[in-house]
C-alpha positions as CSV (number, residue, x, y, z in Angstrom):
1,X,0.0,0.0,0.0
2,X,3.3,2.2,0.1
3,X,1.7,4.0,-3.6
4,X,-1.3,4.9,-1.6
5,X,-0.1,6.5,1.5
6,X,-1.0,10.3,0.5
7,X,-4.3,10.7,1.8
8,X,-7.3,12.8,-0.2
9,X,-7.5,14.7,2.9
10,X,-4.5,16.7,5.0
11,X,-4.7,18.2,8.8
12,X,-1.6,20.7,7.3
13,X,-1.3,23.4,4.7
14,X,1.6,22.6,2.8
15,X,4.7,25.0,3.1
16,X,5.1,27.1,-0.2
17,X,8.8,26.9,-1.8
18,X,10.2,29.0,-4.2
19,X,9.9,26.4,-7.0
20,X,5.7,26.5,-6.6
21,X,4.0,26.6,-9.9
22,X,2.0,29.3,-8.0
23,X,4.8,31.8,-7.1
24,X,5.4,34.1,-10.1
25,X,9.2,34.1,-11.5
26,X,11.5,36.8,-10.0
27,X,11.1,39.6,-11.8
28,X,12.3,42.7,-9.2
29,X,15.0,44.3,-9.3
30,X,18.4,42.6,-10.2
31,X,17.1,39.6,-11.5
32,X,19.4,40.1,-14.3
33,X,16.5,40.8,-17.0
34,X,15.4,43.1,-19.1
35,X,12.0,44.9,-19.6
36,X,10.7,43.0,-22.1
37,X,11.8,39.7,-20.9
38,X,10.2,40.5,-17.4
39,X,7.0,41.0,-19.2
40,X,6.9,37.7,-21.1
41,X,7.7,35.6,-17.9
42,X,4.5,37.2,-16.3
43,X,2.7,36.6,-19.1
44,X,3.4,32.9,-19.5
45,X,2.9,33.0,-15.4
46,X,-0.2,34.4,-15.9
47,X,-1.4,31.8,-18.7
48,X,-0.6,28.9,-16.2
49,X,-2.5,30.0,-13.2
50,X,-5.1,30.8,-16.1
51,X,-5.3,27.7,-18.1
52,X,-8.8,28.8,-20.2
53,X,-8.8,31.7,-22.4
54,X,-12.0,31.8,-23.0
55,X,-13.4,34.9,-21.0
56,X,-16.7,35.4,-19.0
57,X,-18.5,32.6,-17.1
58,X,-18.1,30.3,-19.2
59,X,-14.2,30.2,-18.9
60,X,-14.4,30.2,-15.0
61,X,-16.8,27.1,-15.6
62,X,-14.7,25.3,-17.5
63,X,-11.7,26.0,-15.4
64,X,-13.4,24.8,-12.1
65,X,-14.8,21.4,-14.4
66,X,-10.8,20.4,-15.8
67,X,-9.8,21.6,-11.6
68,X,-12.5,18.9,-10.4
69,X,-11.7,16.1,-13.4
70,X,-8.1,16.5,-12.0
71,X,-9.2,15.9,-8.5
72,X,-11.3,13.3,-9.1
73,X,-8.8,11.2,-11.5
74,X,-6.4,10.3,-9.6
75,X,-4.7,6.8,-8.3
76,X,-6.2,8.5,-4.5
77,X,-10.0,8.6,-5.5
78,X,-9.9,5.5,-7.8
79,X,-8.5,3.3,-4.5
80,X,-10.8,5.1,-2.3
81,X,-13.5,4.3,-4.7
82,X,-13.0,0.5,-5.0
83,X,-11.8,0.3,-1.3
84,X,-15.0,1.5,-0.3
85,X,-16.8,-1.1,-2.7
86,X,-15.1,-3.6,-0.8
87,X,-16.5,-2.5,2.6
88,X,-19.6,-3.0,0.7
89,X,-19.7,-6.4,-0.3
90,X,-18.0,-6.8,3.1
91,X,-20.8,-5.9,5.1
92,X,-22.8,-7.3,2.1
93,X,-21.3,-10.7,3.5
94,X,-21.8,-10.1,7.3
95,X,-25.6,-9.7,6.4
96,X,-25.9,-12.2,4.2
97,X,-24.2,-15.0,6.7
98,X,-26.6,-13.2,9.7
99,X,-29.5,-13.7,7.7
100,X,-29.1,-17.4,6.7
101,X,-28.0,-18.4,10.5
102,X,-31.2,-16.8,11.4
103,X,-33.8,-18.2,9.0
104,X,-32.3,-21.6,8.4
105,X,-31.1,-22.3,11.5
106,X,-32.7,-19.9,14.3
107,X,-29.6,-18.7,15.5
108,X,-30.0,-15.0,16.9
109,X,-27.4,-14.7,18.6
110,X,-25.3,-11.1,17.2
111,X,-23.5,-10.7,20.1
112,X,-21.7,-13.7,20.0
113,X,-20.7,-13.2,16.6
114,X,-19.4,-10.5,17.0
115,X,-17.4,-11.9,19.8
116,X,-15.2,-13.8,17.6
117,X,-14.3,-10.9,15.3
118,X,-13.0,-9.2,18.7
119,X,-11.3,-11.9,19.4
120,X,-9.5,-12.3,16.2
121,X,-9.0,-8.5,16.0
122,X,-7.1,-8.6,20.0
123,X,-5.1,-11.5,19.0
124,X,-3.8,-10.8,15.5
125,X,-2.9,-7.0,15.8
126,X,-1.1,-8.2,19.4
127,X,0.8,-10.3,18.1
128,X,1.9,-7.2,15.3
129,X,2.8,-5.4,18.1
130,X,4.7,-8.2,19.9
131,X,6.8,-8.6,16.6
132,X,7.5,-4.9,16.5
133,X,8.6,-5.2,20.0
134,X,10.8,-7.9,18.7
135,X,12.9,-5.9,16.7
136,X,14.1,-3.4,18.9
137,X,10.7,-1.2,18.8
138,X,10.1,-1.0,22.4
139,X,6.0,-0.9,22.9
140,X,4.9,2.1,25.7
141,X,1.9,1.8,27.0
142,X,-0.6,4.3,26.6
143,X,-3.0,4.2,29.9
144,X,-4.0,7.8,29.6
145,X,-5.9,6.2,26.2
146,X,-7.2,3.5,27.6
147,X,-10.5,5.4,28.1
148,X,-11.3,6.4,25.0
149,X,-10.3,2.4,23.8
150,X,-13.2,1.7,26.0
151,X,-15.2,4.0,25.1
152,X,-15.3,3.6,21.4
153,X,-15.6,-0.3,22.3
154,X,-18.4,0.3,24.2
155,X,-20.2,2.3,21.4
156,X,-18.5,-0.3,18.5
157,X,-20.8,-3.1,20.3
158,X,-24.1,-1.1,20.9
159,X,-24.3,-0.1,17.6
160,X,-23.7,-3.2,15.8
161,X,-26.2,-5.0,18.6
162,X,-29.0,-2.5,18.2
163,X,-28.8,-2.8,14.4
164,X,-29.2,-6.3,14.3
165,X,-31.6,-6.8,17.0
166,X,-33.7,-4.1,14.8
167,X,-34.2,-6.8,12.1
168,X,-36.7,-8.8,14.9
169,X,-39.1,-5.8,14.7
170,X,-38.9,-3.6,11.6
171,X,-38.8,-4.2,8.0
172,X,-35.8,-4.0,5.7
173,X,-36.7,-0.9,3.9
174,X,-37.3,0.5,7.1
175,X,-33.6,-0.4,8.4
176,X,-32.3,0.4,4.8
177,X,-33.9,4.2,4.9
178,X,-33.2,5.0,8.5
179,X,-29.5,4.2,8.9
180,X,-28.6,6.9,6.8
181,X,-29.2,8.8,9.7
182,X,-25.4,8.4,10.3
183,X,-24.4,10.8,7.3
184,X,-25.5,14.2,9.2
185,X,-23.9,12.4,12.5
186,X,-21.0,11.7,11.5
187,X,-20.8,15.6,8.8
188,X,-22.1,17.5,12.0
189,X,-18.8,15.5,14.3
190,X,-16.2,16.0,11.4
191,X,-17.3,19.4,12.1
192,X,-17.1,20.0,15.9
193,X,-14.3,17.4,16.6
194,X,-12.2,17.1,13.8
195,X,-12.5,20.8,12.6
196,X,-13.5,20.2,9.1
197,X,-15.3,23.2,6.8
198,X,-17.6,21.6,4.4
199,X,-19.1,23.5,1.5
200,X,-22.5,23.6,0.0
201,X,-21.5,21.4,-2.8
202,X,-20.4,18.0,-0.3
203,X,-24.1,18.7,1.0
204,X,-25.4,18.7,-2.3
205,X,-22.6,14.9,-3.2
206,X,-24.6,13.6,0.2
207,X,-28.1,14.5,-0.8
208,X,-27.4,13.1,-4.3
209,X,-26.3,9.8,-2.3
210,X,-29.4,9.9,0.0
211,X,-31.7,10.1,-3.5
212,X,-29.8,6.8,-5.2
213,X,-30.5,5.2,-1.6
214,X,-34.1,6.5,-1.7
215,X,-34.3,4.8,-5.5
216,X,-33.0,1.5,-3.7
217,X,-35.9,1.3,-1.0
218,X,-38.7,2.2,-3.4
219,X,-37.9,-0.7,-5.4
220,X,-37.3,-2.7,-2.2
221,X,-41.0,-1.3,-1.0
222,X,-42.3,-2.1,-4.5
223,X,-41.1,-6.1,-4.2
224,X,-41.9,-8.6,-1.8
225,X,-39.1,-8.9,0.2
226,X,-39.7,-6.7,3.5
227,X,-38.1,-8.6,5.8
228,X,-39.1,-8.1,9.8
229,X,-42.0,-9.6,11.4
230,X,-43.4,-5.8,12.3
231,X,-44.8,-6.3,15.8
232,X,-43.5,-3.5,16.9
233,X,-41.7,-1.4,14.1
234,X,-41.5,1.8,16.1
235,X,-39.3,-0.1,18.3
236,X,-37.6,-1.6,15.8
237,X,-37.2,2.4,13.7
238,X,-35.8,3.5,17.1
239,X,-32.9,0.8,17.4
240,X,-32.3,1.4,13.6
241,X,-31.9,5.4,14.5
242,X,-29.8,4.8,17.8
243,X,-27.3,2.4,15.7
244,X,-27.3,4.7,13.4
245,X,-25.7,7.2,15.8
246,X,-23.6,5.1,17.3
247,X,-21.9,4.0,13.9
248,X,-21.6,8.1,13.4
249,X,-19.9,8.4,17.1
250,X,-17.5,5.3,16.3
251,X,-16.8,6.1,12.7
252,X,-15.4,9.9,13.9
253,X,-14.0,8.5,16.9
254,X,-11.6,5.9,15.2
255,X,-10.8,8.7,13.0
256,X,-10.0,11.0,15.5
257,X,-7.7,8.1,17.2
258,X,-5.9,7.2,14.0
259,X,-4.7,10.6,13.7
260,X,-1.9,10.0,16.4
261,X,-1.8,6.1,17.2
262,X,-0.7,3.5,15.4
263,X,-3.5,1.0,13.0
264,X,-2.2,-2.2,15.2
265,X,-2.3,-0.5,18.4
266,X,-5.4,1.3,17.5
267,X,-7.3,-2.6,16.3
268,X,-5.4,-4.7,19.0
269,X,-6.7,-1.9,21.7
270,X,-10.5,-1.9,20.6
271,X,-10.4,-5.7,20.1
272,X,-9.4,-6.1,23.9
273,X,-12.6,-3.4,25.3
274,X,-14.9,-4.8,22.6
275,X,-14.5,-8.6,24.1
276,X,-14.2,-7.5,27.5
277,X,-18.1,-5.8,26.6
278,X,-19.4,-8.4,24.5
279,X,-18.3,-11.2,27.0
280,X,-20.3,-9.2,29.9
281,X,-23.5,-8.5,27.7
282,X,-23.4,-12.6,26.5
283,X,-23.5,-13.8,30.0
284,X,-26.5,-10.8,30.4
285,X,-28.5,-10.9,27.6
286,X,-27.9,-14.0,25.4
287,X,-26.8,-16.6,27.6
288,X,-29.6,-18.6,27.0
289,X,-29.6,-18.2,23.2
290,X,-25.9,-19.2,22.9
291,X,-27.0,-22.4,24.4
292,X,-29.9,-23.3,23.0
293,X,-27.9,-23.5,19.3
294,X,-28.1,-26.7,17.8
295,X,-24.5,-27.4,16.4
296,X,-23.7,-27.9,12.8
297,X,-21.1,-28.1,10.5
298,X,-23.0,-25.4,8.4
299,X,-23.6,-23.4,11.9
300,X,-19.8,-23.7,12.5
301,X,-19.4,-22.7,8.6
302,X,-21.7,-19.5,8.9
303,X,-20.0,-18.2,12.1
304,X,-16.4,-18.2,10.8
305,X,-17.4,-16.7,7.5
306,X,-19.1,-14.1,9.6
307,X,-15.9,-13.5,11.7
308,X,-13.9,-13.2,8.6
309,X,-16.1,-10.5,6.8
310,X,-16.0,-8.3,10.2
311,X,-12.3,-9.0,10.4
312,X,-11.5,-8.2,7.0
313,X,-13.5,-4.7,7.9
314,X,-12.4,-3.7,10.6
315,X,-8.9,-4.6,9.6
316,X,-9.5,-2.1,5.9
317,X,-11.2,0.4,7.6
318,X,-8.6,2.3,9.5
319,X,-7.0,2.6,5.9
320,X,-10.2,3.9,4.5
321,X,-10.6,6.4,7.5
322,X,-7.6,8.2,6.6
323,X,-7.1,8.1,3.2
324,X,-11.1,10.0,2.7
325,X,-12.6,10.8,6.3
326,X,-15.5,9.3,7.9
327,X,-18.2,10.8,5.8
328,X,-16.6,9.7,2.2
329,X,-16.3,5.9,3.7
330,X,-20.0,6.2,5.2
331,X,-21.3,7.6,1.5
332,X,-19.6,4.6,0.1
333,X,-20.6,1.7,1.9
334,X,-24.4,3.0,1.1
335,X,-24.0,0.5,-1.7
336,X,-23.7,-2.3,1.0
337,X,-28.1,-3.0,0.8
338,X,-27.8,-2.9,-2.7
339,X,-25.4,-5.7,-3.0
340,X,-27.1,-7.5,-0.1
341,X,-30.7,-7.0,-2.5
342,X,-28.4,-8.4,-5.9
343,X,-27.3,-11.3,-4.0
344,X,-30.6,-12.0,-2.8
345,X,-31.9,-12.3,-6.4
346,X,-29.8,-15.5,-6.5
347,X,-30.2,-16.7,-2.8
348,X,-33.8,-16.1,-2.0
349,X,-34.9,-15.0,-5.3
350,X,-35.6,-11.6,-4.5
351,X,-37.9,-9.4,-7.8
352,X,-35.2,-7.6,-9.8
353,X,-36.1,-3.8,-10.2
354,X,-34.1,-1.2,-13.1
355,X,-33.9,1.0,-9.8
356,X,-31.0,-1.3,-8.4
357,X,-29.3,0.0,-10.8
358,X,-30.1,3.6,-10.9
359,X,-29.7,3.7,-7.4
360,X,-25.8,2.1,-8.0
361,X,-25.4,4.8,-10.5
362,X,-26.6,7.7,-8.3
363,X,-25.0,7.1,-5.3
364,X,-21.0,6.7,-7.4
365,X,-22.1,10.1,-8.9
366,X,-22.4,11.5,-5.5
367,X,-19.2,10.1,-4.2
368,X,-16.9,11.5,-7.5
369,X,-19.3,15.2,-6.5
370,X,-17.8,14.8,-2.8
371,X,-14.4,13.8,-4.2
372,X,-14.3,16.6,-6.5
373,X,-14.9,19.6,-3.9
374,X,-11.7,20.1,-1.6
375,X,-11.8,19.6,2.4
376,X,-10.3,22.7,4.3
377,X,-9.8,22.2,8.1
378,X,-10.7,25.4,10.6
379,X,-7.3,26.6,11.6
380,X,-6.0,27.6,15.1
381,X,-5.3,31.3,16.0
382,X,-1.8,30.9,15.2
383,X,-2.0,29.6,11.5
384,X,-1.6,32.6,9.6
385,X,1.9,33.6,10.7
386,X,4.2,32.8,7.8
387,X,4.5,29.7,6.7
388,X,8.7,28.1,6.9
389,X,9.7,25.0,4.7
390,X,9.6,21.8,7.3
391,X,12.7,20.6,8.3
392,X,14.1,17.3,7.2
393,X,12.9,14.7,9.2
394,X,14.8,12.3,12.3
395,X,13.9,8.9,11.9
396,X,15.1,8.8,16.0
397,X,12.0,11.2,16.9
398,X,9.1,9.0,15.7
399,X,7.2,8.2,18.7
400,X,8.1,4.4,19.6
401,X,4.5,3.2,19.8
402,X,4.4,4.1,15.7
403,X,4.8,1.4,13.8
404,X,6.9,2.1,10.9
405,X,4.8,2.5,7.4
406,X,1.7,2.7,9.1
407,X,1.4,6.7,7.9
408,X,-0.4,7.5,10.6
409,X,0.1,11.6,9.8
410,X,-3.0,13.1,8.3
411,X,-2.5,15.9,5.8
412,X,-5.0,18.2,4.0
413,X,-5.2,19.4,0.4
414,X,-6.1,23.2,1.1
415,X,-8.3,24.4,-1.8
């Protein structure tokens, strides 16, 4: 992943140096040229930081349209893009193994499925730290982050509990409209926590996104395959909506933690408050349930394929996180229902519906919108004094709980 380690969105202006594009040449006093040489280099300075001739509105258009093409074709957005697809068909996977342990076998049991991805997640990334210790990295501990490990555990396992348990209650287009309700969580936390200034046009990418997912539950509503038994859907609209928060909360707050600790530490850390949770609410809530399953190879099967999807995502989405923020990975994993409904033509031969596709279509046209339109990040008091070129780093002052590669420093195109 070393190609991909320049994120599409930076916590630092980047220091200007003489050899910018931006700056014009020299042209004062003793440069050594003459008048008419002076006004040629201005004039081909001039033509680069205007690349259209064409005047009036129509020029600025078209300037502001190449400005966004370039953004928006890069080797950055194109791995964001398909990374994010991935998340899809990951979660695509997690609710496609939940749903056939709990109509083929009655096993509803979500907490103790997701007590082997913790699991998995505490052992494997210790053991990447233990390594790392190994060769001469000595490993600090970090006590004075041990309560916001626990924290974002705590809220990790809520949200993926009450978003299962909501299944039991309310209906699928139900779940699929209402958990959308993390996109204004999570834009409204980037905003306070993180610091970041959105424009009118990332509202307008995330409403474009909210209409593709709107196409995908009418042509959900429109077939047969609701899902839910709806004895109590307010209930179950109310579990959907406080997931939905919680995902929001945990999404920013691994984002906010990946800015300064290491990906192992970071997994390893909420892998060891997640168990420590899940283990407490089993023995609580779904003791009974966990032994009442009636054992099976396929069972078996089911559970590990679960573990692996959640495994696989919560192992690519620190990557995700910092290479486009919370909100871009939340707008792309909108595809995840829609996946879930293709598979589902095959599985439980689900009604196909043109809309699938619209919707598809729709939502990837928001995300290259929200791609296109740069980030800028509210700057302290002290960020307009002049800017000085950054001096070369000291491999000897990287903090020794860093693991080398991991990129954990965040940087932000300024527009």
């Amino acid at each position: 992943m070393a190609g991909y380690n320049r994120p599409l969105i930076q916590l630092h202006p980047p220091s200007r140096w003489p050899q910018d594009p931006g700056v014009p040449p020299d042209t004062g006093p003793g440069s050594g040229q003459d008048d008419e040489q002076v006004k040629d280099d201005q004039k081909d300075w001039e033509g680069q930081r205007s690349p259209s001739n064409e005047p009036g509105a129509w020029g600025c258009m078209k300037d502001k349209l190449q400005e966004a093409r370039r953004r928006v074709c890069t080797r950055q957005v194109i791995f964001a893009l398909l990374l994010g697809q991935l998340l899809s068909l990951l979660l695509c996977g997690t609710g496609l193994t939940s749903q056939l342990l709990a109509d083929e076998f009655k096993v509803n049991t979500p907490l103790f499925q997701s007590l082997l991805n913790y699991v998995l997640l505490f052992i494997v990334y210790s053991l990447v730290l233990i390594l790392h210790i190994g060769q001469g990295r000595p490993f600090i501990p970090t006590l004075h982050f041990a309560w916001k490990y626990a924290l974002l555990g705590i809220v990790d396992v809520e949200a993926n509990y009450l978003i299962i348990t909501a299944y039991q209650y309310t209906t699928l287009t139900s779940i699929q409209l209402l958990d959308c309700f993390v996109l204004p969580v999570v834009l409204l936390l980037s905003r306070w926590f993180l610091g970041y200034r959105f424009r009118a046009a990332h509202i307008v990418a995330v409403t474009v996104c909210l209409l593709g997912v709107s196409a995908m539950v009418g042509a959900d509503a429109a077939s047969s395959h609701k899902g839910g038994n709806e004895t109590n859907q307010l209930l179950g609209d109310l579990l959907v909506l406080g997931g939905a928060g919680l995902y929001g909360i945990s999404n920013v707050g691994q984002e906010y933690m990946l800015q300064t600790r290491s990906q192992p530490e970071f997994l390893a850390m909420l892998g060891l408050s997640a168990s420590l949770v899940t283990g407490m609410q089993i023995t609580i809530t779904e003791r009974s349930a966990v032994a009442s399953i009636k054992w099976d190879w396929r069972v078996g099967l089911l559970l590990v394929a679960f573990a692996l999807c959640m495994f696989i995502l919560y192992s690519l989405m620190p990557i995700a996180l910092r290479l486009s923020g919370a909100t871009a990975v939340n707008l792309s994993i909108l595809t995840a229902d829609l996946y879930s409904l293709l598979l589902g033509l095959f599985i439980f031969h689900y009604e196909f519906s043109w809309l699938y596709l619209l919707s598809f279509g729709t939502i990837v046209l928001g995300l290259l919108l929200y791609f296109s339109i740069p980030i800028s990040i509210m700057q302290s008091s002290n960020a307009a004094a002049p800017q000085t070129p950054p001096p070369a780093p000291d491999p000897s002052a990287v903090p020794a709980d860093v693991l080398p590669g991991d990129g954990h420093s965040l940087e932000l195109f300024k527009p």
